[in-house]
One Martini backbone bead per residue (centre of mass of N, CA, C, O) as a GRO file, in nm:
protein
  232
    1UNK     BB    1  -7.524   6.061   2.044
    2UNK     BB    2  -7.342   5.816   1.976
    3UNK     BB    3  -7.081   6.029   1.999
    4UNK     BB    4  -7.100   6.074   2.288
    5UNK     BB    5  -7.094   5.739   2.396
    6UNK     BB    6  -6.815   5.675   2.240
    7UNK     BB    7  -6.654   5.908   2.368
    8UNK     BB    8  -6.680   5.831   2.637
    9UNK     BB    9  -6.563   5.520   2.672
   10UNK     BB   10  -6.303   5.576   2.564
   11UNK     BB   11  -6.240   5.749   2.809
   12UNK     BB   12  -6.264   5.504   3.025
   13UNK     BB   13  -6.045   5.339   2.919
   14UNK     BB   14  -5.828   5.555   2.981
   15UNK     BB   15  -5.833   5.553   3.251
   16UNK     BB   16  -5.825   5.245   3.343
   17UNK     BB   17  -5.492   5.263   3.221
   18UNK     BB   18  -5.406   5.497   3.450
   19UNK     BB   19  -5.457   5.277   3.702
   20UNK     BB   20  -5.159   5.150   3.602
   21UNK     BB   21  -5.012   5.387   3.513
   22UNK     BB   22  -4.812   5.611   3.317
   23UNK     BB   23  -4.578   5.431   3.211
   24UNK     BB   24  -4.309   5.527   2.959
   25UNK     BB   25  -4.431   5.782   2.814
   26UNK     BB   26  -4.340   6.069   2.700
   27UNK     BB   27  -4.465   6.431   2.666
   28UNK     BB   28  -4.471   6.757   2.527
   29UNK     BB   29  -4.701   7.013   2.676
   30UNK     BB   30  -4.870   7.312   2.551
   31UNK     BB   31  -4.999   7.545   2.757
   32UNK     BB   32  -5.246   7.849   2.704
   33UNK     BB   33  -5.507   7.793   2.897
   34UNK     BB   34  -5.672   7.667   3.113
   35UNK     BB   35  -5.408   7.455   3.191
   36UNK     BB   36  -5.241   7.662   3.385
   37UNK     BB   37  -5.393   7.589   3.547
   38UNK     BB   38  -5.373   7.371   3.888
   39UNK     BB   39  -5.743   7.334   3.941
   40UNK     BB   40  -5.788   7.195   3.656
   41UNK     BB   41  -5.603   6.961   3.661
   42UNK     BB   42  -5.724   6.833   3.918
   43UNK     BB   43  -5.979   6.787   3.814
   44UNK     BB   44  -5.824   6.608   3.573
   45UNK     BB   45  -5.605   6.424   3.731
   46UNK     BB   46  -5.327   6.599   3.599
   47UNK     BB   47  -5.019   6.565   3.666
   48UNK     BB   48  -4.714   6.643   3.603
   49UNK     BB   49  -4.366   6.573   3.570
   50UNK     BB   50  -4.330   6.866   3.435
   51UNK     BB   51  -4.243   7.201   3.444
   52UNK     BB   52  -4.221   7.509   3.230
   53UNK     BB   53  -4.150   7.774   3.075
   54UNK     BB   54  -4.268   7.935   2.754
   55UNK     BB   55  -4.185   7.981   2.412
   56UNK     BB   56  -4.384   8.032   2.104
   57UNK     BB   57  -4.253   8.109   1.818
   58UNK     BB   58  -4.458   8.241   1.545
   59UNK     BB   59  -4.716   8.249   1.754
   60UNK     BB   60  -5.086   8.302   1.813
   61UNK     BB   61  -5.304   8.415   2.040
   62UNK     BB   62  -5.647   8.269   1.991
   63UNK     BB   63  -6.018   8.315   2.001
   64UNK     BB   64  -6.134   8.095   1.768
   65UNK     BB   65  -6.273   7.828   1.926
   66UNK     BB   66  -6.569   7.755   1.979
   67UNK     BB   67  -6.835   7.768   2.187
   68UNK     BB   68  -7.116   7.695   2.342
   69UNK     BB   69  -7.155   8.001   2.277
   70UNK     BB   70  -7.242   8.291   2.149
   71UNK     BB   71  -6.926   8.452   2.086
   72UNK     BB   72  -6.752   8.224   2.207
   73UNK     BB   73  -6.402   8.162   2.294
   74UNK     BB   74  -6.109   7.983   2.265
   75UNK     BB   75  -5.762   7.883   2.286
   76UNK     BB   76  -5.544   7.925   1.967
   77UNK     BB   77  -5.297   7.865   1.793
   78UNK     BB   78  -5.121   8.073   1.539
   79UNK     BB   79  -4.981   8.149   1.290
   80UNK     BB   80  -4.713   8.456   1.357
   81UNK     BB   81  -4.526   8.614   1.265
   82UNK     BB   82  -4.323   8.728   1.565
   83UNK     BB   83  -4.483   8.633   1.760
   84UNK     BB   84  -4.605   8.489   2.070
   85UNK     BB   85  -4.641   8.219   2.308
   86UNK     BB   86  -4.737   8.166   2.644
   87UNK     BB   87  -4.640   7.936   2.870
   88UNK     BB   88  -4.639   7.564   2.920
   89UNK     BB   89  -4.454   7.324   3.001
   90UNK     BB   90  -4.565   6.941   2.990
   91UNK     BB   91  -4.503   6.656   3.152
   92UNK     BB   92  -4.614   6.379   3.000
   93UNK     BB   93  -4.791   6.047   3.032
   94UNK     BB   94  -4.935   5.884   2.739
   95UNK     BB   95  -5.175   5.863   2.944
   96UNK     BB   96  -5.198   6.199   3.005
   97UNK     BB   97  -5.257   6.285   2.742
   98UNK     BB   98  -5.500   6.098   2.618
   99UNK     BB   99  -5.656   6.250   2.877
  100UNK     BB  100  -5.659   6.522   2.757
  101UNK     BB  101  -5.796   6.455   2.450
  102UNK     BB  102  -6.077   6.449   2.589
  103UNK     BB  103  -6.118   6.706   2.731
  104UNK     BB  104  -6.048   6.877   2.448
  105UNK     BB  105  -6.215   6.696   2.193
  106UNK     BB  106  -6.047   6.521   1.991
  107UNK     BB  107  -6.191   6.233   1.998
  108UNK     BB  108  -6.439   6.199   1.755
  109UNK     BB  109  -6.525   6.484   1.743
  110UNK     BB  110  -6.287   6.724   1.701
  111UNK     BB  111  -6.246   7.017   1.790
  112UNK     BB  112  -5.950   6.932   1.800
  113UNK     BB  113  -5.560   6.954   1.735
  114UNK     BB  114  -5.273   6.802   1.724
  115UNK     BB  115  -4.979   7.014   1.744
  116UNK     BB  116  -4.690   6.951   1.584
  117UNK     BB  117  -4.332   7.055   1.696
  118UNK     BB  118  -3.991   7.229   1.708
  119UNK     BB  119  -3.793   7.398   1.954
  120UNK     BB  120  -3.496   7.384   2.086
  121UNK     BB  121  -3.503   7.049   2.075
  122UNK     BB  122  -3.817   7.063   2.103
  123UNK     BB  123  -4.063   6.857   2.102
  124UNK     BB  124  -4.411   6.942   2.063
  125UNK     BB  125  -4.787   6.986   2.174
  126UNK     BB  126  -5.070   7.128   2.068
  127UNK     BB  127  -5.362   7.290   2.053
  128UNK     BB  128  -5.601   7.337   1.732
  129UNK     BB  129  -5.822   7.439   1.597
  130UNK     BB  130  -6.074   7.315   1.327
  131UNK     BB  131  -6.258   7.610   1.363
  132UNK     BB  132  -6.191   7.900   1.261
  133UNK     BB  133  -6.308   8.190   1.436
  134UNK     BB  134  -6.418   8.523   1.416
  135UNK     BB  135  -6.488   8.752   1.670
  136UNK     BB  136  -6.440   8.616   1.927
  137UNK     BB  137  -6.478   8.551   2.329
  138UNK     BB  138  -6.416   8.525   2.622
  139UNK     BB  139  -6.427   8.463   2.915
  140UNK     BB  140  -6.385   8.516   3.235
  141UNK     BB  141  -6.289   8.272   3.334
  142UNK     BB  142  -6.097   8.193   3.100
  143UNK     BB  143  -5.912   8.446   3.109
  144UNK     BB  144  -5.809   8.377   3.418
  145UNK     BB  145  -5.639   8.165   3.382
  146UNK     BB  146  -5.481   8.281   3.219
  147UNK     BB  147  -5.333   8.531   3.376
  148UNK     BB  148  -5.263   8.385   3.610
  149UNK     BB  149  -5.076   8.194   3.433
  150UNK     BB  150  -4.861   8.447   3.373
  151UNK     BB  151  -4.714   8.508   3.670
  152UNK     BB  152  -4.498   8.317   3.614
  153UNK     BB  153  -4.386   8.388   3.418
  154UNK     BB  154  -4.088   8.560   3.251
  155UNK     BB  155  -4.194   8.632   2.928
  156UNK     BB  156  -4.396   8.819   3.060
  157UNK     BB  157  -4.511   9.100   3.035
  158UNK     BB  158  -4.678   9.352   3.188
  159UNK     BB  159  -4.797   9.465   2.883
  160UNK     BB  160  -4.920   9.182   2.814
  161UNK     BB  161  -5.095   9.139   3.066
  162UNK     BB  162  -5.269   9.366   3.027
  163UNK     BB  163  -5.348   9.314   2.765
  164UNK     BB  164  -5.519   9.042   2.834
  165UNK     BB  165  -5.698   9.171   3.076
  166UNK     BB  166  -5.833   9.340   2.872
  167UNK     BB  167  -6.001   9.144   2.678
  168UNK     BB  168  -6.290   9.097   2.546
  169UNK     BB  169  -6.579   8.940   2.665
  170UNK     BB  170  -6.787   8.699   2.658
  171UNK     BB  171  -7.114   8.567   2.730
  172UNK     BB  172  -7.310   8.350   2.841
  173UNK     BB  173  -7.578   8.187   2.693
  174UNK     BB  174  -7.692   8.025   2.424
  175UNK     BB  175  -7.655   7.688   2.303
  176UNK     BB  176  -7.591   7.648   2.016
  177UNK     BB  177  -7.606   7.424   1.722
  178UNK     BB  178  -7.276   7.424   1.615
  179UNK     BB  179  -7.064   7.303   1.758
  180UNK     BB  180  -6.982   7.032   1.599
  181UNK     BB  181  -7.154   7.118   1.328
  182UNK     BB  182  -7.259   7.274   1.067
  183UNK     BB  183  -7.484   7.428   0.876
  184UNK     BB  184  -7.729   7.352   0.665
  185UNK     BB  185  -7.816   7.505   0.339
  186UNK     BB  186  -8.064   7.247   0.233
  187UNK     BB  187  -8.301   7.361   0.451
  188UNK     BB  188  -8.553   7.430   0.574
  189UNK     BB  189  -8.719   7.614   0.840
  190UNK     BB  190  -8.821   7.376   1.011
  191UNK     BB  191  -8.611   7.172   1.009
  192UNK     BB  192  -8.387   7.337   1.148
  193UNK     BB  193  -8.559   7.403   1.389
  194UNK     BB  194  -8.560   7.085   1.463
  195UNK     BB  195  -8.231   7.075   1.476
  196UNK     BB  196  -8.131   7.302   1.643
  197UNK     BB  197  -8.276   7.178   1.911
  198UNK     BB  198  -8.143   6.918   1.929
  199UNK     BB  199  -7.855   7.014   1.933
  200UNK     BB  200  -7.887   7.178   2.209
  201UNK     BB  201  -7.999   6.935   2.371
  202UNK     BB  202  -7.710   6.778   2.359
  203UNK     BB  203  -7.526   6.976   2.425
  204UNK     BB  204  -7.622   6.949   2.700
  205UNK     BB  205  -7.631   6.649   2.771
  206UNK     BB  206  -7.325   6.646   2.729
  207UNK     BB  207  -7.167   6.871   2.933
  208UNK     BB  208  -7.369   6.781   3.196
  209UNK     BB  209  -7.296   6.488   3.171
  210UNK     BB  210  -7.106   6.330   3.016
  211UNK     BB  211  -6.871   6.469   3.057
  212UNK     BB  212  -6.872   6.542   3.357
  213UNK     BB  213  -6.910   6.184   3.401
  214UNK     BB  214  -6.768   5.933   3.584
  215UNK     BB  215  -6.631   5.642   3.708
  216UNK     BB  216  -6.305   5.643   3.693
  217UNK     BB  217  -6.169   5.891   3.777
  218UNK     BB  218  -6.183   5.906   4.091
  219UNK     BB  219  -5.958   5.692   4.124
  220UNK     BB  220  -5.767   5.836   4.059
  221UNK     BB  221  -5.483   6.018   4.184
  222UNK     BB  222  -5.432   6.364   4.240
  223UNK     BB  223  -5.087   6.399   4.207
  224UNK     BB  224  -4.959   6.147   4.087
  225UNK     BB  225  -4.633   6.119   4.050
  226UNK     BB  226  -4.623   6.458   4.054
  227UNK     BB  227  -4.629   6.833   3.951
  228UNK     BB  228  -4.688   7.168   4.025
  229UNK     BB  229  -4.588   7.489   3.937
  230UNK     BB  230  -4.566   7.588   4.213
  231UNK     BB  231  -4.318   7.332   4.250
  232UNK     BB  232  -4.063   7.528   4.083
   0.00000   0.00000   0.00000
């Protein structure tokens, strides 16, 4: 727990740096999940300062992510000679590049990782899961996102977007125990059965507390000095 209440502190830290101004720094942020959205992003107080359809060559989009639920997952770019994964590139200011790696659950959890690449001499990074699970299938709301944020694209054929929208999905159901780490191998059943309880309690009260209520977010003004890709 008191990993989730220093991922929160340093979260408002970030926030508090962003009411002063986007900075001097820009990063190329390739979105290609739930971020497609211009909902999820303005709900994030996040507008780019530039998008454009983009193609990642060589890379597949995987739902390896683990979720909050058991057998679902989100979506991780994973190396994949010949495939391609259709995105967004998102021209972001150093300081909400920062604060979406706190959305990610980048820092202090690590749920995912910034993974940097360069394609047509442009850098750019996008996020990559650290614990590719097999298996997983996205939910139903998460896969409108992607699919929805498909129909802007130019290289997204109808046959892919169809392709997307068939994607089997899984049902939220009860919250993991192993969100965050794995289950340990040398536990009794009683001790794991406490542990596991434990677990999914924080992780309760992560995502409906923690993580969702910020003191600072609310004061950036969603759209400041920014662009949303309908405005392309």
């Amino acid at each position: 727990m008191i990993r989730y209440l220093l991922w929160r502190l340093r979260f408002e830290a970030c926030n508090l740096k962003r009411l002063f101004g986007h900075g001097e720094d820009r990063l190329q942020y390739l979105a290609f999940g739930a971020n497609l959205s211009d909902a999820v992003m303005k709900e994030r107080r996040i507008t780019p300062l530039g998008a454009r359809p983009f193609t990642l060559r060589d890379h597949g989009l995987r739902f390896d992510h683990p979720a909050p639920w058991a057998d679902c997952g989100y979506a991780s770019a994973e190396p994949a000679l010949g495939e391609a994964v259709h995105g967004f590139l998102y021209t972001l200011s150093g300081r909400d590049a920062a604060r979406m790696d706190f959305y990610e659950v980048v820092p202090v959890l690590k749920r995912y990782r910034r993974t940097v690449v360069e394609q047509d001499g442009v850098e750019l990074y996008f996020y990559q899961t650290n614990r590719s699970t097999a298996d997983l299938k996205p939910t139903e709301e998460y896969l409108s996102y992607i699919v929805k944020g498909l129909d802007a694209h130019p290289d997204a054929s109808a046959q892919y977007r169809d392709a997307m929208a068939a994607t089997e999905i899984g049902v939220p159901g009860r919250f993991v125990s192993t969100y965050f780490r794995e289950r340990p191998h040398n536990r009794s059943g009683w001790t794991q059965a406490l542990i596991d309880s434990y677990q999914r309690l924080a992780l309760a009260i992560f995502l409906n507390v923690i993580y969702r209520y910020s003191l600072t977010a609310p004061l950036i003004r969603p759209g400041s000095g920014g662009i949303s890709k309908s405005e392309q």
